[in-house]
N, CA, C and O atoms as a DFTB+ gen file, in Angstrom:
496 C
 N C O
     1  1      49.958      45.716     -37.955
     2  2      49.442      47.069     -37.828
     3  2      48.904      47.251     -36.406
     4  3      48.294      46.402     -35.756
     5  1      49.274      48.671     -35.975
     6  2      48.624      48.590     -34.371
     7  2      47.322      49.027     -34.503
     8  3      46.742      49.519     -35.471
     9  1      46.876      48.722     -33.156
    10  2      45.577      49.268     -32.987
    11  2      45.161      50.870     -33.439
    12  3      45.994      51.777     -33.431
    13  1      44.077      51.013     -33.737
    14  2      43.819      52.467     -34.051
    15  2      43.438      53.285     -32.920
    16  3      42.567      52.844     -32.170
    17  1      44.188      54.898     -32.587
    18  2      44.096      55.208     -31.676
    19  2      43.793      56.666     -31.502
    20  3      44.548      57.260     -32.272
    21  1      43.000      57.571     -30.814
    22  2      42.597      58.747     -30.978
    23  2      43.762      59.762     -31.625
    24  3      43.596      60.578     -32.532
    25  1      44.636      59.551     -31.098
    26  2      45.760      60.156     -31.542
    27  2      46.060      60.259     -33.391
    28  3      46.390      61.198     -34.116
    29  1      45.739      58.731     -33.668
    30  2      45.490      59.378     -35.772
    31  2      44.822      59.973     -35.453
    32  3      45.828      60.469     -34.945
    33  1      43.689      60.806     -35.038
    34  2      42.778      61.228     -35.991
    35  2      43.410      62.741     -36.042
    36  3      42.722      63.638     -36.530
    37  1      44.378      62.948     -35.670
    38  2      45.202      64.565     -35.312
    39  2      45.445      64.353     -36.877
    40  3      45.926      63.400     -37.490
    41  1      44.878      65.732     -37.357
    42  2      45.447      65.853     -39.229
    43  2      44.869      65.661     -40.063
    44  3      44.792      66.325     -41.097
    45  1      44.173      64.401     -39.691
    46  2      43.046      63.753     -40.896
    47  2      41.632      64.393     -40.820
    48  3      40.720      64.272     -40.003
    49  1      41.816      65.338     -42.310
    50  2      40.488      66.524     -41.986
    51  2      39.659      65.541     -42.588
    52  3      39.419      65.066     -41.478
    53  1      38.870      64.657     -43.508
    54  2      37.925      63.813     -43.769
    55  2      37.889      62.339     -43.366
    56  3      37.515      61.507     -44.193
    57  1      38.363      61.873     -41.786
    58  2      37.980      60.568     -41.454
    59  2      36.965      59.894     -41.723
    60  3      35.961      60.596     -41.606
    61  1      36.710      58.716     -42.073
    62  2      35.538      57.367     -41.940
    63  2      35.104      57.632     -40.787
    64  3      35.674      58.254     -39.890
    65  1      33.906      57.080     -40.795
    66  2      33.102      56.803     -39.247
    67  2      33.667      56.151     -38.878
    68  3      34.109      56.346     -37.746
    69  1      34.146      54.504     -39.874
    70  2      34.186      53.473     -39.258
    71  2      35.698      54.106     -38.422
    72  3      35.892      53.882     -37.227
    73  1      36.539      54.797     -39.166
    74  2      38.013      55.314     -38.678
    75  2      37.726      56.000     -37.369
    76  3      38.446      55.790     -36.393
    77  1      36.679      56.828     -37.321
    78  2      36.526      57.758     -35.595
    79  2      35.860      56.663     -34.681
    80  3      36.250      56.532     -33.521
    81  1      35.042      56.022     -35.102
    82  2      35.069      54.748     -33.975
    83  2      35.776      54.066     -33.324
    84  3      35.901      53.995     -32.101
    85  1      36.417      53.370     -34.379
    86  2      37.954      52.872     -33.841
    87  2      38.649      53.599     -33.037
    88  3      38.534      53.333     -31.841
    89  1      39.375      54.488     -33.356
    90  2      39.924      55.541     -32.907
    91  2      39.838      56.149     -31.233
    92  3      40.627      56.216     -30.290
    93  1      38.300      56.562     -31.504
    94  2      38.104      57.181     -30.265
    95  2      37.556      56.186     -29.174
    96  3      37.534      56.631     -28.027
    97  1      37.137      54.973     -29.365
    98  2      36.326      54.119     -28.756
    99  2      37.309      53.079     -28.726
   100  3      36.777      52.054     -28.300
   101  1      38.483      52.911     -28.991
   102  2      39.496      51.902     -28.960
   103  2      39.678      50.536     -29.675
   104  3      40.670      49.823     -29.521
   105  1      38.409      50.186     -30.631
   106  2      38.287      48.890     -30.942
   107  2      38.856      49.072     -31.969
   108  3      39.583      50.017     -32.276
   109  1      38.344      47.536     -32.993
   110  2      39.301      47.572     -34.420
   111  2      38.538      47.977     -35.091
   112  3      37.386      48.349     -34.867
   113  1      39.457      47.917     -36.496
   114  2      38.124      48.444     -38.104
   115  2      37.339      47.078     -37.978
   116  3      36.232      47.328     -37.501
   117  1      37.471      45.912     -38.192
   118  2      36.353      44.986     -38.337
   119  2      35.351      44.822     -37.406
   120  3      34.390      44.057     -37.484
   121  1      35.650      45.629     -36.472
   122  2      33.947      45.636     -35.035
   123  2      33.473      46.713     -35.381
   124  3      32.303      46.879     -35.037
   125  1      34.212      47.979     -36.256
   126  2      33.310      49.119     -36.167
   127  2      32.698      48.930     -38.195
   128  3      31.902      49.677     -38.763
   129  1      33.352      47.829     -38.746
   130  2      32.403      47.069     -39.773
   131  2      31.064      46.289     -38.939
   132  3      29.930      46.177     -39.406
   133  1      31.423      45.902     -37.887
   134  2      30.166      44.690     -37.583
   135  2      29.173      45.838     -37.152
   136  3      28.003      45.786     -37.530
   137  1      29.706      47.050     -36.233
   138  2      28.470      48.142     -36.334
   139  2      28.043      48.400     -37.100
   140  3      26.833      48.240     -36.935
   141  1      28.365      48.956     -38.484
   142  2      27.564      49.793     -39.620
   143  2      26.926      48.889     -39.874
   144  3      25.722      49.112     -39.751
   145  1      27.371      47.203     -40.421
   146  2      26.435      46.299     -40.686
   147  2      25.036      45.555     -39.693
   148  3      24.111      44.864     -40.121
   149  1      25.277      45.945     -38.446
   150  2      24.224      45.898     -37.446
   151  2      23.318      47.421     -37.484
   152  3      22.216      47.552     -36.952
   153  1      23.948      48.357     -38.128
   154  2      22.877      49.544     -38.326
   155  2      21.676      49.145     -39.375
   156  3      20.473      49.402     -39.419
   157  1      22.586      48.390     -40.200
   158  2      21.749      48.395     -41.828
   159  2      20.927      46.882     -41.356
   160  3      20.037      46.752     -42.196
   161  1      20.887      46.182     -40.771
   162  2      20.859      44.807     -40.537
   163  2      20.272      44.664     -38.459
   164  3      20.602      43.725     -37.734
   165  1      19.646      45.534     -38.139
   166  2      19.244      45.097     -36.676
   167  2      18.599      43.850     -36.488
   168  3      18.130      43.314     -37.492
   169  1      18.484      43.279     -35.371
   170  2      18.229      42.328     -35.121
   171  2      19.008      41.372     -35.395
   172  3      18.366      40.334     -35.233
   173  1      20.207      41.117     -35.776
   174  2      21.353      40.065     -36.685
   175  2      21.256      39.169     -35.586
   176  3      20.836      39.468     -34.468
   177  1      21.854      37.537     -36.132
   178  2      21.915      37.036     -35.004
   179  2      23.556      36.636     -35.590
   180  3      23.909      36.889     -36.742
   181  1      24.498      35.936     -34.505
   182  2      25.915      35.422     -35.116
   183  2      25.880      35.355     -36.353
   184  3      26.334      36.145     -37.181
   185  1      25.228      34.213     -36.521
   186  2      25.350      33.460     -38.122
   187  2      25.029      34.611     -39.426
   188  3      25.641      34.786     -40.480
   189  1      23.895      35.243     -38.906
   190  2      23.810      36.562     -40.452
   191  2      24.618      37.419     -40.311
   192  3      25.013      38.106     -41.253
   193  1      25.051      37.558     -39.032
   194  2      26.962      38.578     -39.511
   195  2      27.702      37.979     -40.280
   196  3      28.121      38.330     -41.383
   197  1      27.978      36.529     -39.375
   198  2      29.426      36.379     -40.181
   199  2      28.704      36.120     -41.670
   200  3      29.319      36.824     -42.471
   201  1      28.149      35.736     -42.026
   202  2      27.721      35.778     -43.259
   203  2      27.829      36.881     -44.128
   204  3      28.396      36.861     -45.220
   205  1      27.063      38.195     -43.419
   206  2      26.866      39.550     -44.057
   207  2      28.724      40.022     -44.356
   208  3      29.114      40.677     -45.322
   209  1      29.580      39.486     -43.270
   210  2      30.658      40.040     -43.381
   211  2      31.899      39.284     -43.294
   212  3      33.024      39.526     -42.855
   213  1      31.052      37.796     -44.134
   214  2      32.420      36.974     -44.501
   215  2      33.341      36.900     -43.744
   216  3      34.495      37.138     -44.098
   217  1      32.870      36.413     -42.052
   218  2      34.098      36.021     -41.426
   219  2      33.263      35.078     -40.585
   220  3      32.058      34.909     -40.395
   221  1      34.367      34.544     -40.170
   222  2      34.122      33.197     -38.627
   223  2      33.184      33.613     -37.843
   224  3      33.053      34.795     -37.527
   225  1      32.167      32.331     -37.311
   226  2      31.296      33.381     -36.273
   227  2      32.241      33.698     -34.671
   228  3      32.211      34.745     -34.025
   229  1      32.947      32.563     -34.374
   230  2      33.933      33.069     -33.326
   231  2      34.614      34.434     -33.156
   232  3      34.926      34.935     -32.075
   233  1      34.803      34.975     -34.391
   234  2      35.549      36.093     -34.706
   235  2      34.118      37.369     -34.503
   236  3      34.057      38.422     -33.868
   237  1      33.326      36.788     -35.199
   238  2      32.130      37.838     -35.159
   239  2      31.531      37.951     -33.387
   240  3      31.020      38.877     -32.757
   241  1      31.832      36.765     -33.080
   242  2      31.405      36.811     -31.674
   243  2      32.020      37.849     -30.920
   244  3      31.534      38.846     -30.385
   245  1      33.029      37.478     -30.973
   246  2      34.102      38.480     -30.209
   247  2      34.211      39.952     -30.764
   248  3      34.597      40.913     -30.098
   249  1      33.833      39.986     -32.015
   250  2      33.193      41.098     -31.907
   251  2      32.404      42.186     -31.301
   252  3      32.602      43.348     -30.947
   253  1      31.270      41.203     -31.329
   254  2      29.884      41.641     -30.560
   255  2      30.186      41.915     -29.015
   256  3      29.429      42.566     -28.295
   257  1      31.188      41.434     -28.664
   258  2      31.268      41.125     -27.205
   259  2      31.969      42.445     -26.758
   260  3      31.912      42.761     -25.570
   261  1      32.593      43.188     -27.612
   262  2      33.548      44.488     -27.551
   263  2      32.654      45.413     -27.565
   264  3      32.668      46.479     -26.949
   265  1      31.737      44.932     -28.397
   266  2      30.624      46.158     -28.870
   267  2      29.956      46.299     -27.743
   268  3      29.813      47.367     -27.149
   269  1      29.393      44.918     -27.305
   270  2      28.345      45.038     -26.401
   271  2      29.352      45.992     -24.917
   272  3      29.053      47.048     -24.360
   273  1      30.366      45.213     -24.719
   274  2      31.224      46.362     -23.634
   275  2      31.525      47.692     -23.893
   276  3      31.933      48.462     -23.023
   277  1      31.302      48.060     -25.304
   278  2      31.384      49.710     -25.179
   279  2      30.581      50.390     -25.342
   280  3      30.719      51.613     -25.370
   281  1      29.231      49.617     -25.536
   282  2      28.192      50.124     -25.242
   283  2      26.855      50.401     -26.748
   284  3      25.688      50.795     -26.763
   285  1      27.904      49.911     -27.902
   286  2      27.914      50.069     -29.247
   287  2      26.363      49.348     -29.651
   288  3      25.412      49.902     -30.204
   289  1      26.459      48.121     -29.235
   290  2      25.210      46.885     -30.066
   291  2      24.176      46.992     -28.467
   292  3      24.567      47.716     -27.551
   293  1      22.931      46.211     -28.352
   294  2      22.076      45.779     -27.434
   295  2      21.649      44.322     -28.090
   296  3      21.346      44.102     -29.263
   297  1      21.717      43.373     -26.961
   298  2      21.552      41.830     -27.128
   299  2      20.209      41.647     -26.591
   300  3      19.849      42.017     -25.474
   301  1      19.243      40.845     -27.763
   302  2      18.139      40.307     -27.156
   303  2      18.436      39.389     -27.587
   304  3      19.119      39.186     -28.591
   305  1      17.660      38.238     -26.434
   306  2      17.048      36.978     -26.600
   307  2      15.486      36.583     -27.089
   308  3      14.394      36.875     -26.601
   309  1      15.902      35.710     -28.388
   310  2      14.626      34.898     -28.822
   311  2      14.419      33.605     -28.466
   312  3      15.297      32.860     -28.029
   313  1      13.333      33.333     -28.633
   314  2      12.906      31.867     -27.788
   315  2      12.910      31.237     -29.314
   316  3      12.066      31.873     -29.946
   317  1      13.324      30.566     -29.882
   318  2      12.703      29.241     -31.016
   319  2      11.502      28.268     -31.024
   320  3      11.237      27.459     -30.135
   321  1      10.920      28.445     -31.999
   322  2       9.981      27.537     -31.920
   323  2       9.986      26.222     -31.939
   324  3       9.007      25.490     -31.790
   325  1      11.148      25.897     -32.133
   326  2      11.533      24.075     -32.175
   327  2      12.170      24.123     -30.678
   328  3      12.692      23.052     -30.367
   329  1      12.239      25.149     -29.677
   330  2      13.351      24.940     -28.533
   331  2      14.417      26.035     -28.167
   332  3      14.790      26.861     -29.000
   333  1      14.717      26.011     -27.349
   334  2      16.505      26.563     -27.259
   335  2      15.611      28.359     -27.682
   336  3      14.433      28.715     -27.719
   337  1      16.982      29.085     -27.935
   338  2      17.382      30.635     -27.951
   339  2      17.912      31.099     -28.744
   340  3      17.771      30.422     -29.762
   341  1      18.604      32.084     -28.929
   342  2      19.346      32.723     -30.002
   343  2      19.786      34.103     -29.966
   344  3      19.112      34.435     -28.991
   345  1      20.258      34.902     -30.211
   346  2      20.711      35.887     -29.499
   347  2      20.461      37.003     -30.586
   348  3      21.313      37.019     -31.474
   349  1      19.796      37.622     -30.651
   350  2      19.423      39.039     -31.597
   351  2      20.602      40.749     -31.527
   352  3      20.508      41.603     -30.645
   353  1      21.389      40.782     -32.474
   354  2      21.837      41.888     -31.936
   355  2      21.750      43.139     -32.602
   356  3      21.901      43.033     -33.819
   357  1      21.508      44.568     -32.085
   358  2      21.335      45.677     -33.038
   359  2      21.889      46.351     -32.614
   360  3      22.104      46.306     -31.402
   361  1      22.584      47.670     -33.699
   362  2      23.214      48.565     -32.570
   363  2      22.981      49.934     -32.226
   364  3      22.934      50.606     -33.256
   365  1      22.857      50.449     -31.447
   366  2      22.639      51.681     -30.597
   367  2      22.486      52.756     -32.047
   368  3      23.343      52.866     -32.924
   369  1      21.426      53.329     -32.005
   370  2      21.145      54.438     -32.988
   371  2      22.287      54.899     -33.460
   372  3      23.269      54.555     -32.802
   373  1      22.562      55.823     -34.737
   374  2      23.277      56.142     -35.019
   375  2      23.542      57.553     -34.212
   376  3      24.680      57.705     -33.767
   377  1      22.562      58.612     -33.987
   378  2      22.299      59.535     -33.303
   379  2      23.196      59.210     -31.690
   380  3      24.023      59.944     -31.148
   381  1      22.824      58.244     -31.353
   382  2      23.516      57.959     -30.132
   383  2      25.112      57.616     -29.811
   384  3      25.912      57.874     -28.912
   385  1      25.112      56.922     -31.001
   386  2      26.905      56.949     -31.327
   387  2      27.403      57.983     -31.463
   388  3      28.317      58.459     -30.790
   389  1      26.951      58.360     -32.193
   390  2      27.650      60.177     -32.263
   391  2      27.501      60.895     -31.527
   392  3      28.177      61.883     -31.813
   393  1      26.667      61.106     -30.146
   394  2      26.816      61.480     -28.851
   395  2      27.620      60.927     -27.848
   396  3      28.163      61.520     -26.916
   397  1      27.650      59.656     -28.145
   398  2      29.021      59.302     -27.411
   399  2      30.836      59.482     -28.340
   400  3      31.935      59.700     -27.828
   401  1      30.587      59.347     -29.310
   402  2      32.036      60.133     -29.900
   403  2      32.277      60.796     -29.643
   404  3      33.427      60.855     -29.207
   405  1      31.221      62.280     -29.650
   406  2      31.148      63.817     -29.632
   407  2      31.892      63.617     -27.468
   408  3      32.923      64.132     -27.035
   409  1      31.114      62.936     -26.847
   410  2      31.652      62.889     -25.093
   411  2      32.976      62.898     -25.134
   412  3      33.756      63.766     -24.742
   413  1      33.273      61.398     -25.867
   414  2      34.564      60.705     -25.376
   415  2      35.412      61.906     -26.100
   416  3      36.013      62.563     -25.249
   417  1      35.613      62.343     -27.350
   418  2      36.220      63.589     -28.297
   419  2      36.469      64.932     -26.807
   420  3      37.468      65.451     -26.310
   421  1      35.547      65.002     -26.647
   422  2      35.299      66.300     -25.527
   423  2      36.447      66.164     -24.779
   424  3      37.436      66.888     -24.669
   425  1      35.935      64.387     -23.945
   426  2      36.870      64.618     -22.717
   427  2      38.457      64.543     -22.611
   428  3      39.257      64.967     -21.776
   429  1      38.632      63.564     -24.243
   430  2      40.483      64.049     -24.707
   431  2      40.879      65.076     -24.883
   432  3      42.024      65.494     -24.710
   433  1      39.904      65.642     -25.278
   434  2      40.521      66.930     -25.780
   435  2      40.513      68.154     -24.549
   436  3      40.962      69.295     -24.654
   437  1      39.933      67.601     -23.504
   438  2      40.275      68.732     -21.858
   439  2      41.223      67.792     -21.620
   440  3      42.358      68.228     -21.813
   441  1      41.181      66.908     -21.348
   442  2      42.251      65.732     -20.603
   443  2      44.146      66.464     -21.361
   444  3      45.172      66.635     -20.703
   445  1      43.876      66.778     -23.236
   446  2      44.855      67.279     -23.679
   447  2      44.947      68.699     -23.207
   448  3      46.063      69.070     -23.572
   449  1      44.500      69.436     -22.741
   450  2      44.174      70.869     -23.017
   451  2      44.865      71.276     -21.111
   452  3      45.597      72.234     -20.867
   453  1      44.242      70.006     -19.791
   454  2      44.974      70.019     -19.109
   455  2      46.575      69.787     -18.870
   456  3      47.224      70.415     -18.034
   457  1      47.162      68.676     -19.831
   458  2      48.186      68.385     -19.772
   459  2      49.134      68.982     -20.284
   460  3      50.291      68.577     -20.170
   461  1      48.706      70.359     -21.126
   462  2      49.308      71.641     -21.675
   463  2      49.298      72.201     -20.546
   464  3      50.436      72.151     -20.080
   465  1      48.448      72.811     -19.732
   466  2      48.425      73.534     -19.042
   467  2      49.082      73.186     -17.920
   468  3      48.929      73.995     -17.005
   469  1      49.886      72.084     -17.637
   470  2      50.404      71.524     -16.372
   471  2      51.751      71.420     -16.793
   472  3      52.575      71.198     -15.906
   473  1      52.245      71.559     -18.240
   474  2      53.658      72.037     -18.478
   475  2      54.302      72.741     -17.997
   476  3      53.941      73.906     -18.161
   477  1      55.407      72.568     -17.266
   478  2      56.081      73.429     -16.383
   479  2      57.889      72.903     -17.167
   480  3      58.322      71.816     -17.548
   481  1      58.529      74.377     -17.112
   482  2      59.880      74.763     -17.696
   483  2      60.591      73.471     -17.431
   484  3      61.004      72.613     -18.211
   485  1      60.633      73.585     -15.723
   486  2      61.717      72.460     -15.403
   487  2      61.422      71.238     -14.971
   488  3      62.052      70.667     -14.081
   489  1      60.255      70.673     -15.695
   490  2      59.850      69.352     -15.853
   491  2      60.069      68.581     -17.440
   492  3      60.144      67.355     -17.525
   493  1      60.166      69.572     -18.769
   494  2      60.192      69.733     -19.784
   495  2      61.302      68.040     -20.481
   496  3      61.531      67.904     -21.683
């Protein structure tokens, strides 16, 4: 199956969140699962994802790592009391996600709205 891409969402009058995330933000359904479960669950560290969502933490890692590049989760560091660190992750309000959907939505849809308008007969 390919990646999910702004382009489904043309038609589909009741999308998933997790579906307009994907979509408009480019990642897969299982990172825009590791978001909703970092909404309900802040502060997660690797190990209580993959747990919460029954997968590899490598896999969950790489997750986080998409998220954290699109701007989705914020990573803190904890200190342990026996030593060493650990990495805390939560993700960006929900309010705030949906201001960045609502952007990125905006700017396809001028980006489409120019590329109509730059149709010309004998380029067709």
């Amino acid at each position: 199956m390919s990646d999910p891409e702004i382009e489904d969402l043309v038609g589909d009058s009741s999308p998933s969140f997790e579906h307009v995330l994907s979509c408009v933000f480019g990642v897969r359904d299982h990172e825009s699962r590791t978001y909703v479960v970092l909404l309900n669950n802040p502060g997660s560290t690797i190990a209580e994802l993959a747990e919460e969502l029954d997968r590899d933490r490598s896999n969950v890692n790489r997750s986080l790592s998409t998220l954290l590049e699109k701007g989705l989760v914020e990573r803190q560091r904890r200190l342990l009391d026996s030593g060493g660190y650990v990495y805390q992750y939560t993700a960006v309000p929900l309010s705030e996600a949906k201001e960045r959907l609502h952007a990125a939505l905006d700017e396809w849809v001028a980006d489409v709205h120019d590329a109509i308008d730059g149709f010309e007969p004998g380029e067709l």
